[in-house]
Each structure stands twice: as C-alpha cells, then as structure tokens.
C-alpha positions in Angstrom: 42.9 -0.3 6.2 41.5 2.9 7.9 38.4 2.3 9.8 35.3 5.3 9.3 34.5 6.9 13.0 30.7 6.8 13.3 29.3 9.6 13.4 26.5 8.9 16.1 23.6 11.1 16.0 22.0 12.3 19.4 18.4 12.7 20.2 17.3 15.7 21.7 18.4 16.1 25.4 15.1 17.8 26.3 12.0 16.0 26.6 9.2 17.6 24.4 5.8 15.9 24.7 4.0 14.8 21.8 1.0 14.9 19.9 -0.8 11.5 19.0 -2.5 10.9 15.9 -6.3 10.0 16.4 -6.7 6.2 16.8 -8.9 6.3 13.7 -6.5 7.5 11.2 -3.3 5.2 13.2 -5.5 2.1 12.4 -6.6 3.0 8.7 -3.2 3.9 8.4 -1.8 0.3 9.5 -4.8 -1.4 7.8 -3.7 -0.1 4.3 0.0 -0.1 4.9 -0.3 -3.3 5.9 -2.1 -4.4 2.7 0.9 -2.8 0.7 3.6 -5.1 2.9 4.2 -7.7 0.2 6.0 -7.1 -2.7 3.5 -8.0 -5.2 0.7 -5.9 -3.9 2.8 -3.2 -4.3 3.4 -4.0 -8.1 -0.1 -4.4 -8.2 -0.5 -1.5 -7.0 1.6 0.8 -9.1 0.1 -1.3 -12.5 -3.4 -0.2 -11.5 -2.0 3.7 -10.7 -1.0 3.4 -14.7 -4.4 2.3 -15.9 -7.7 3.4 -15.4 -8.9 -0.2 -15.0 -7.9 -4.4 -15.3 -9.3 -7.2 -15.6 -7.7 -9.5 -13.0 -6.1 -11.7 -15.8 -4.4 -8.2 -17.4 -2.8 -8.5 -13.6 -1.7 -11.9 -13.8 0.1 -11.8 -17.5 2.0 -8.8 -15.9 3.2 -11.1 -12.3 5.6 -13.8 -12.3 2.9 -15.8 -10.1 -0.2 -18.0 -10.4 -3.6 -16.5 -11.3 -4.8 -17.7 -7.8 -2.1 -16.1 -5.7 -2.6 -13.0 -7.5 -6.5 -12.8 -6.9 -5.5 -13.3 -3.0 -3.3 -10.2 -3.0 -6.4 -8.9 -5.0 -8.4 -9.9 -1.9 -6.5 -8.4 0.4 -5.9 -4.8 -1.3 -9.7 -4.8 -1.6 -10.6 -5.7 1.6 -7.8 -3.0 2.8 -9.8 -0.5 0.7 -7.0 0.5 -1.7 -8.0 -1.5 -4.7 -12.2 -1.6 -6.0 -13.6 -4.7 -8.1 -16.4 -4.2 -10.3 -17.9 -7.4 -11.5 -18.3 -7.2 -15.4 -19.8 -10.2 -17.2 -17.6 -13.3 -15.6 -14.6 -11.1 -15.0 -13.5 -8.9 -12.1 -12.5 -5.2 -13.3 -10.1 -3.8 -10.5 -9.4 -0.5 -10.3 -7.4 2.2 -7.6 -9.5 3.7 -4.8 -8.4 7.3 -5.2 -10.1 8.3 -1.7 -7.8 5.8 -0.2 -5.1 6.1 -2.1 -5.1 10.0 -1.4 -5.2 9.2 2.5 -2.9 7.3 2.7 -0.6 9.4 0.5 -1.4 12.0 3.5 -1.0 10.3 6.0 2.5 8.9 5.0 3.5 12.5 4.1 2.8 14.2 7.7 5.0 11.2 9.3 
C-alpha cells in the first residue's frame, strides 16, 4: 500500500498585523451563530426561510422532536434575534428576522 505525502501548507513567514472587527458586531456575531449551533435550530431555520410565516405546531409536524423541545429552540432563536413571534389568537406565528438574518449573512461572508 503506498502512503499519500502530506502536503503541509505554510503560513505566511511575515508577520502582517491585523484589523479587528468592532466588539459590537464580534458579539452579535457569536450571539446569533451561537443560536444556529444545534442542528434543529438550523432546520428550523431553513423551514421558516421557505415560508413567509408558522405557527409553532406547523414546526413541530415538520421535527422528529416533542412540541416542547421545539418551542425551546424557538426560544432561543428568538431571544438570539433571528426568529420573530407574533402572538395570534392562542398560537405563536414565528417568522425570519430579515434584519438579522441579512447581518449575519454579512458578517459570515467578510470572514
């Protein structure tokens, strides 16, 4: 069997000195990638980028989990900022915050 050489990539032998981002946009930037760190808030996610609005059981027919874990990853993309609820009647409508969304599609772009 013939072993593959590595090919070992070397980091630049000068030292250049960098720019840091403004501690604002680091923090929202950890605060909503953060909120997208579990799987299911990012399924979540990409079923409320496909819909103009749900209703939070809509969600939960579409996840393999319980209607109460589900309204905690709710929770937590809400309190993040990525996700609004509008209270209709008894239900919760959930829908994308574009402003957010938009940042953080920036911010993740100029990394």
């Amino acid at each position: 069997m013939v072993k593959a050489k590595a090919v070992s990539q070397k980091c630049g032998m000068k030292s250049e000195r960098l720019g840091l981002p403004e501690v604002v946009w680091a923090e929202e930037l950890a605060k909503l990638s953060w909120a997208l760190a579990h799987p299911a808030r990012v399924r979540i996610v990409q079923l409320l980028l496909n819909r103009t609005a749900c209703m939070c059981g809509e969600i939960v027919e579409e996840m393999p989990l319980a209607q109460s874990t589900v309204s905690q990853h709710l929770k937590i993309l809400k309190e993040a900022g990525l996700v609004q609820g509008e209270i209709d009647g008894p239900r919760v409508c959930y829908c994308i915050n574009k402003a957010s969304m938009k940042k953080l599609k920036k911010w993740i772009a100029s990394l």
